[in-house]
Structures are given as structure tokens and as C-alpha cells.
C-alpha distance (Angstrom), angle and dihedral (degrees) to the residues before:
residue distance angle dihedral
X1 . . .
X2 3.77 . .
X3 4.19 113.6 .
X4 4.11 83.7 -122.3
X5 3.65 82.5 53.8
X6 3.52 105.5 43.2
X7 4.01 85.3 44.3
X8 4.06 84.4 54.9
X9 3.99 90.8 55.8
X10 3.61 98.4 38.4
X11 3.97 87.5 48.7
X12 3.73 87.6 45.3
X13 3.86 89.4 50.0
X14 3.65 88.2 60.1
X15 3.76 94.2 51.4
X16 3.59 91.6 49.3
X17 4.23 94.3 53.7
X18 3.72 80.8 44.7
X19 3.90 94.5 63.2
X20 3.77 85.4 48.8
X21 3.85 100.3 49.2
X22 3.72 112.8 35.2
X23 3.88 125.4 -154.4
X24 4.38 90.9 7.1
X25 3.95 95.4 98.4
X26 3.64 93.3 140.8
X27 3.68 93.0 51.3
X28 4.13 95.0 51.8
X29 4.26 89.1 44.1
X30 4.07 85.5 53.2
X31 3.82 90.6 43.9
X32 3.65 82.7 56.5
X33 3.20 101.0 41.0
X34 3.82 95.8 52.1
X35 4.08 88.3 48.2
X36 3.32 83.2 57.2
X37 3.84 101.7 55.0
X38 3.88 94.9 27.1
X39 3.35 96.3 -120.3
X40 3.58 122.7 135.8
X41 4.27 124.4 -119.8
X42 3.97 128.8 -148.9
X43 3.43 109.1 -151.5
X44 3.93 127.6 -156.0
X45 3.72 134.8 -177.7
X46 3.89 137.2 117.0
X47 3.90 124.5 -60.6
X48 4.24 104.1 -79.9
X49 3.74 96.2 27.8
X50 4.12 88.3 119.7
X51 4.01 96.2 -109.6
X52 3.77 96.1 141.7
X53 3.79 96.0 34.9
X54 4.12 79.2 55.4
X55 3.43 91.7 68.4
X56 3.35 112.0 26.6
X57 3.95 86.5 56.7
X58 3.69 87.2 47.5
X59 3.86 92.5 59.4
X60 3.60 96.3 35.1
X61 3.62 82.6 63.8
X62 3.44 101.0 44.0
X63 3.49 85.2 55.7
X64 4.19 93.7 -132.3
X65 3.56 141.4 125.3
X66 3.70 114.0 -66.7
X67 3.51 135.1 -176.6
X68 3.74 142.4 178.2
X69 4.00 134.9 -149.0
X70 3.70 120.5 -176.0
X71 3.87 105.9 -147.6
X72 3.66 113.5 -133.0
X73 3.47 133.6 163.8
X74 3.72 103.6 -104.1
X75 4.19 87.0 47.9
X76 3.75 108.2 129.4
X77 3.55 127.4 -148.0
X78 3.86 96.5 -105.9
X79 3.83 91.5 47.8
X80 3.97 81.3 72.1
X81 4.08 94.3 35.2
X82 3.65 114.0 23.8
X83 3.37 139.2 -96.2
X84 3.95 133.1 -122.3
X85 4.28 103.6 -111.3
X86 3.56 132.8 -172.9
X87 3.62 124.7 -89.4
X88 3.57 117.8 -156.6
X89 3.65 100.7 -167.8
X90 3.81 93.3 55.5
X91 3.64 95.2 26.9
X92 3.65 88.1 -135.8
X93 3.77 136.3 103.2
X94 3.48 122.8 -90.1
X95 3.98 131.9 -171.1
X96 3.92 118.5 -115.7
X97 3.76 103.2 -154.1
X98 3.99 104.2 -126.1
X99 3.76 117.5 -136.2
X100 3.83 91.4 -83.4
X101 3.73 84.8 89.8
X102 3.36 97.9 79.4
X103 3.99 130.1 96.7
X104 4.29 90.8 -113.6
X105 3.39 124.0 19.5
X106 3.54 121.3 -169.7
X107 3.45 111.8 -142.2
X108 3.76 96.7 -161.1
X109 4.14 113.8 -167.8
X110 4.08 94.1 -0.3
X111 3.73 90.7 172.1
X112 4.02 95.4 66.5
X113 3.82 92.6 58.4
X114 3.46 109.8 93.6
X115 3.86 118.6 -114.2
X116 4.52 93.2 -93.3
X117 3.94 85.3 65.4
X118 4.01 93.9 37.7
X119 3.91 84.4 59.5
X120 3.69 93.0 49.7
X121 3.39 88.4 73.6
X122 4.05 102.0 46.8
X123 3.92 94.2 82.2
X124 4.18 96.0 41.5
X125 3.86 87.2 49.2
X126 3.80 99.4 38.4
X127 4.25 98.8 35.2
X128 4.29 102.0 13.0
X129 3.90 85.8 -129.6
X130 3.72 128.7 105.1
X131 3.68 115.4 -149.3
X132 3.72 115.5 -147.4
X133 3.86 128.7 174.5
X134 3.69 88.9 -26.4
X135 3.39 103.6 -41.8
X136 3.97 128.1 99.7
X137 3.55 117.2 -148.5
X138 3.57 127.2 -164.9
X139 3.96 123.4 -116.2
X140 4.21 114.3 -135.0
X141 3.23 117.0 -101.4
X142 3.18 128.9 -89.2
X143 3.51 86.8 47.1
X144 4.08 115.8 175.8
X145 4.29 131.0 165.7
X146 3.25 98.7 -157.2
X147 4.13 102.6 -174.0
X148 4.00 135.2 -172.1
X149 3.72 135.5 -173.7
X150 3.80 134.1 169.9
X151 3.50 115.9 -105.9
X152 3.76 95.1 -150.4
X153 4.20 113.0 45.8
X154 3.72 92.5 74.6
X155 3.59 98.7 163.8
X156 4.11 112.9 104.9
X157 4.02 95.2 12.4
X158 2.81 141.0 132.9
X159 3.63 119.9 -130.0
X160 4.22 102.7 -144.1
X161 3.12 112.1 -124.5
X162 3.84 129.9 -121.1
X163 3.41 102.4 -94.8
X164 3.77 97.8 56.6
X165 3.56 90.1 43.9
X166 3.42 92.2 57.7
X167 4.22 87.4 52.4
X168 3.77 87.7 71.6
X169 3.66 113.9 84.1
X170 3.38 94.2 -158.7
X171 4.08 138.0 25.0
X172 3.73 121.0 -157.4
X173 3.42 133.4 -160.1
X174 4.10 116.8 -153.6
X175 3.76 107.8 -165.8
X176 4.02 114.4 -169.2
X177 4.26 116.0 -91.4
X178 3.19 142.4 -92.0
X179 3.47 122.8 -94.1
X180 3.93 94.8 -108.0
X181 3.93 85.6 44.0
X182 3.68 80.3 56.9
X183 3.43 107.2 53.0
X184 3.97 85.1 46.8
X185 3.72 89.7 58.0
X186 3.91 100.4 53.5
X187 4.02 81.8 47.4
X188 3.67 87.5 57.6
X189 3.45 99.8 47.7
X190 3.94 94.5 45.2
X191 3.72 88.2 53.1
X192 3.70 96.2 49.7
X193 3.78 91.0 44.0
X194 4.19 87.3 55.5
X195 4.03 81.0 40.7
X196 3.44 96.1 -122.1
X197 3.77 96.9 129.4
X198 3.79 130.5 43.6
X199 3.79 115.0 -111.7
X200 3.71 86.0 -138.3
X201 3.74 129.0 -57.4
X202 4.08 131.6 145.6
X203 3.78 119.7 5.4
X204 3.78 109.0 -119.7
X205 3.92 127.9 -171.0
X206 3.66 116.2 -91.9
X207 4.26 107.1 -89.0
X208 4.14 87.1 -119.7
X209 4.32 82.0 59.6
X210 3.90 111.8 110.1
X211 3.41 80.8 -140.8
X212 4.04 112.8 63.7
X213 4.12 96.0 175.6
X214 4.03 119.5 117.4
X215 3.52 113.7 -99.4
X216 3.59 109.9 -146.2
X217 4.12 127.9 -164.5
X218 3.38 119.4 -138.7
X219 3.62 134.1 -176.9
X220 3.95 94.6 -97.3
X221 3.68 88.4 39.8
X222 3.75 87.9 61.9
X223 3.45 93.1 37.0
X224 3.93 88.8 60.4
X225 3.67 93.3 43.5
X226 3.91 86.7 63.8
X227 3.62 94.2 43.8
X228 3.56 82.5 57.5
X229 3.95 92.2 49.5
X230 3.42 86.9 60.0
X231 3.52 103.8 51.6
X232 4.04 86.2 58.0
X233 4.27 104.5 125.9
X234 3.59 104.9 -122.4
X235 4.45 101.2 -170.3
X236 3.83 119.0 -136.6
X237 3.86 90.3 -100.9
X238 4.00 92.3 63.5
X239 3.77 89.8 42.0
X240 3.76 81.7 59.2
X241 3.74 100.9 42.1
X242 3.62 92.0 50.5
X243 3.90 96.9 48.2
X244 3.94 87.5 46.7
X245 3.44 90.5 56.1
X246 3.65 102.0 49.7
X247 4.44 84.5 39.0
X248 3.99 84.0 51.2
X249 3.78 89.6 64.4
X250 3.62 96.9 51.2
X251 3.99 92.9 48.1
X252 3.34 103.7 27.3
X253 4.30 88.2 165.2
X254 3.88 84.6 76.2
X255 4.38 83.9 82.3
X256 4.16 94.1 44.6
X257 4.16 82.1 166.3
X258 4.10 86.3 61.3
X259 3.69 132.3 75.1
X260 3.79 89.7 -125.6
X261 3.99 100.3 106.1
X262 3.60 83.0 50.5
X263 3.48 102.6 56.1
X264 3.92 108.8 26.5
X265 4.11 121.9 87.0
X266 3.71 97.0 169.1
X267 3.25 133.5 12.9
X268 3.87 132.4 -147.8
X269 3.88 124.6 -81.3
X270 3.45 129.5 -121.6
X271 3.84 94.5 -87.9
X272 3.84 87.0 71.2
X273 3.95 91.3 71.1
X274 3.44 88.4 43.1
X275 3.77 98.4 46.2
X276 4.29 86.9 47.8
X277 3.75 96.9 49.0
X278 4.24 86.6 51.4
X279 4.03 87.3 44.5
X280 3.62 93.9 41.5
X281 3.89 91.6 54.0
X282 3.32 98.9 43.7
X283 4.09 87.5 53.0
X284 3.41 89.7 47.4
X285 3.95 87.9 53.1
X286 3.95 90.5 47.9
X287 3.85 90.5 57.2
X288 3.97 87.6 53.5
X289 3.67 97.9 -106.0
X290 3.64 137.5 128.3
X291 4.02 101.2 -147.8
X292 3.29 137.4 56.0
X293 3.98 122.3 -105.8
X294 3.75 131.3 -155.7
X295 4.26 86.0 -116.8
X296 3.70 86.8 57.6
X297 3.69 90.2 61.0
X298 3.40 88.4 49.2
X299 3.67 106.2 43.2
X300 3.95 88.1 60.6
X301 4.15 101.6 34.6
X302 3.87 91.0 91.6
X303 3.61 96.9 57.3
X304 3.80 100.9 33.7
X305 4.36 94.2 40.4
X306 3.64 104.5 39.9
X307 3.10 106.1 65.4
X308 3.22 99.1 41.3
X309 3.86 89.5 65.6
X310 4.01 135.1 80.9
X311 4.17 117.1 -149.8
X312 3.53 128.2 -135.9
X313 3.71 113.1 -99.5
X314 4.31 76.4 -116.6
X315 3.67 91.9 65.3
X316 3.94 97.0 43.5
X317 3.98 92.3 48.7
X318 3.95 84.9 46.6
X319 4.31 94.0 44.1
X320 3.13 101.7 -124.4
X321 3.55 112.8 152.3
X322 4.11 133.9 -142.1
X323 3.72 86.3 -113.3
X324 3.56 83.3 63.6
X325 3.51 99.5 58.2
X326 3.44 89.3 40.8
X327 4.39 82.3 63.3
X328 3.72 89.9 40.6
X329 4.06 97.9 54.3
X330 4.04 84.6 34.9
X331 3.99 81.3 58.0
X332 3.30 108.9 36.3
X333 4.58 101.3 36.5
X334 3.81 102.2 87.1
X335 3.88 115.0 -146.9
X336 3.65 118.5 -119.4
């Protein structure tokens, strides 16, 4: 597949989740755009806000394996990654795959799981293997954990701790409609209860195409589409900006005229810089181009810095918010 064609079906993928998920365009673009880096996303929003339907419309379209845990608190580890069983007819054990072996795997509710079952995940998101009574087995590929939790029912979570949080390149926040989003969404859901609309299904080219034949996605298709992410020129000024950013959070006392040192506890690792120059790249690569832009950095620095930061027990009393850090270092870290 050509890149302008493999741009065409990834841009028609979009457009297809987009039919299924009204008013969450930012959601389906960083769904994308973390298929397209293999990185992994946590999302977080209130209960409604179309997070599962997200993904599951997203695989349905892609047309590959899917599966789906629900995270409770008495989830063990090889609910998520399989379990050794007995096998009568050799009289020996046997391992059962869990549902980690699948290409996405919606981690629905990660924060009620407790922290045993949380880990289980660190290896498949950080290596794609599983290792299991000495042996490491490999994950398919794609392979994407694609988690949510609910930023409001605190009561029996638990709180993920840094180190997994820092496994998902990107965080995103999915805030409720707007009313005309609304209105679109109870049409969609009437005309898919009178089955008048696919749920999802195949991608097709957009009827004003000159070119009206399906586009399908498959696995080398996608794995072309990252190659192609990758070969996205990023200059030495962008390599700059995106390391200052990520060195900003960790010495915030560098801006003295900035509300930074006040505000920041921790800053992000490494892996941030690393996650935004894969995010910004694959942007870049949505929008057709073949270089990296300063508005590509900072179309993806909310969802790959702020959760990746803590805030000073100053900046929680006073409300500010990570998304407002996020502004302030946007602000205040000049580009080279």
C-alpha cells in the first residue's frame, strides 16, 4: 500500500469511529494516534461519556481480535493473563491464554483492581510478552491496553501507581457533549435500534472519493503505516522543544517569572519526551505531512505530560489543574 493510500484508510478509519461515537473526536484521533505508535492510552471521563463504545467501535472496524476485562476487586492476575489448566487427555497441564492475548484489550475500570492485577499488565504493556512459569510468550501484534476509570467513584480503587501511569503514552480526558452532540447521539441510537445504521463495521471511502471501493486495514497495512510514522523528520529545534518541555517539569525554577516551582512536585520521566516525539509524528503524519511542527508538539503535550506529573499540595488547595500546567509550560518553554 502506497503512504497516500495508507493515509486515505487510516483517515477513513477515523471517519468511520466518528460515525459511531458522536461529539469525542479527540478521543478517536488519540486512539489512532496511539495505534499508530504502539503505545497504550488510559482513558478517564464520567460514566456515559462513550469510552468503551470508543474502542470497541475502533476494533470492530479494524476488523481484529478484541477483548474486554471488567476490573474488579477480587480480579486475579491470571484472569487478565491465563492460567495453566488441566488436560485430561494428556494428563498434563496446559496454559489457557487469558484475554491479554488479544490485539486490544479494554481494560474497563483499571482502578478497582487491586495493585497484583495492575502489575499484570506492566510487562505485556512495557515488553508485549507474558511470562508464565518460565516461559515468555509473545503478545500478537498489534497489541494495545487500552484502559478507563472514573475519576469520581473513589471508594474501593485503586489509585495506579506511577509506574503504570507512566506505561501509557498518552492520557485522555472525555468530558460529556455538547448539546448538539447530544441530540446527534439519541439520533444514532434510535436509528441503530430500528437498524437503519451500522453500529460500526468496514471503513469505506468518503461518497465525494473518486474512488468508491472499501478500504480495508490489515495487520501489515498498519504495520506500514507505523513504519511510516517513524520515518516522520523531526528538525533539531523540535528535538529541543520537546526535551525542554519534559526538562521544564523536572526544574521548574529555570522560569522564576512562572508559577511552575509553585505548583509542580514531580515532574515527568524521560518516557514523556519519548512518548511526545512518537505522538507528535504520528500527528504530523495524520495531517499529511512528512515533518514535524511546533503545533504537533502541542496538540499532543496535554495527553502525553499530564499525567505523567504530580502537583504540589499548593496547586491542589489553589485548583489548579494539570491541564493548567500543561498551558503554563506551553506558555512559558520558548522553542529553539
Amino acid at each position: 500500500m502506497t503512504e497516500n493510500r495508507c493515509l486515505e484508510s487510516v483517515s477513513n478509519l477515523i471517519k468511520t469511529v466518528n460515525q459511531s461515537v458522536v461529539g469525542q473526536e479527540h478521543l478517536t484521533q488519540s486512539l489512532v494516534i496511539a495505534l499508530l505508535t504502539g503505545g497504550h492510552v488510559l482513558l478517564e471521563g464520567l460514566p456515559g461519556t462513550a469510552k468503551t463504545r470508543s474502542v470497541k467501535s475502533l476494533a470492530t472496524a479494524l476488523d481484529i481480535d478484541f477483548k474486554r476485562v471488567q476490573f474488579t476487586p477480587d480480579l486475579l492476575p491470571s484472569d487478565v493473563t491465563g492460567a495453566n489448566v488441566y488436560d485430561k487427555d494428556t494428563g498434563t497441564l496446559k496454559f489457557q491464554p487469558g484475554p491479554i492475548f488479544s490485539s486490544i484489550l479494554l481494560a474497563d475500570e483499571v482502578n478497582r483492581a487491586p495493585a497484583k492485577v495492575q502489575a499484570a499488565l506492566l510487562e505485556a504493556m512495557a515488553e508485549g510478552t507474558v511470562t508464565t512459569n518460565g516461559q515468555t510468550l509473545s503478545l500478537p501484534e498489534p497489541f494495545m491496553v487500552l484502559a478507563t476509570q472514573n475519576p469520581i467513584e473513589q471508594e474501593g480503587t485503586y489509585p495506579l501507581p506511577e509506574a503504570q501511569m507512566d506505561r501509557f503514552v498518552m492520557k485522555v480526558d472525555v468530558h460529556y457533549p455538547t448539546l448538539e452532540s447530544e441530540m446527534d447521539i439519541i439520533r444514532l441510537v434510535r436509528q441503530e435500534a430500528l437498524g437503519e445504521l451500522p453500529s460500526s463495521g468496514k471503513q469505506t471511502i468518503d461518497n465525494h472519493s473518486t474512488n468508491n471501493s472499501t478500504l480495508e486495514l490489515s495487520v501489515d497495512d498498519i504495520r506500514q503505516a507505523k513504519q511510516q510514522v517513524k520515518c516522520i523528520y523531526c528538525s533539531e529545534s523540535i528535538d529541543t522543544y520537546i526535551a525542554s518541555l519534559t526538562h521544564a517539569t523536572r526544574q521548574p525554577e529555570t522560569f522564576p517569572h512562572s508559577q511552575l516551582s509553585h505548583w509542580l512536585l514531580v515532574g515527568a520521566s524521560p518516557r514523556a519526551s519519548i512518548a511526545m516525539d512518537n505522538c507528535s509524528r504520528a500527528h504530523a503524519w495524520l495531517q499529511g505531512r512528512d515533518y514535524v511542527t511546533p503545533d504537533d508538539v502541542r496538540s499532543v503535550a496535554h495527553s502525553v505530560l499530564g499525567h505523567r506529573i504530580s502537583l504540589s499540595f499548593e496547586a491542589l488547595s489553589s485548583g489548579v489543574s494539570k491541564a493548567d500546567v500543561v498551558d503554563e509550560l506551553l506558555k512559558v518553554v520558548p522553542l529553539a
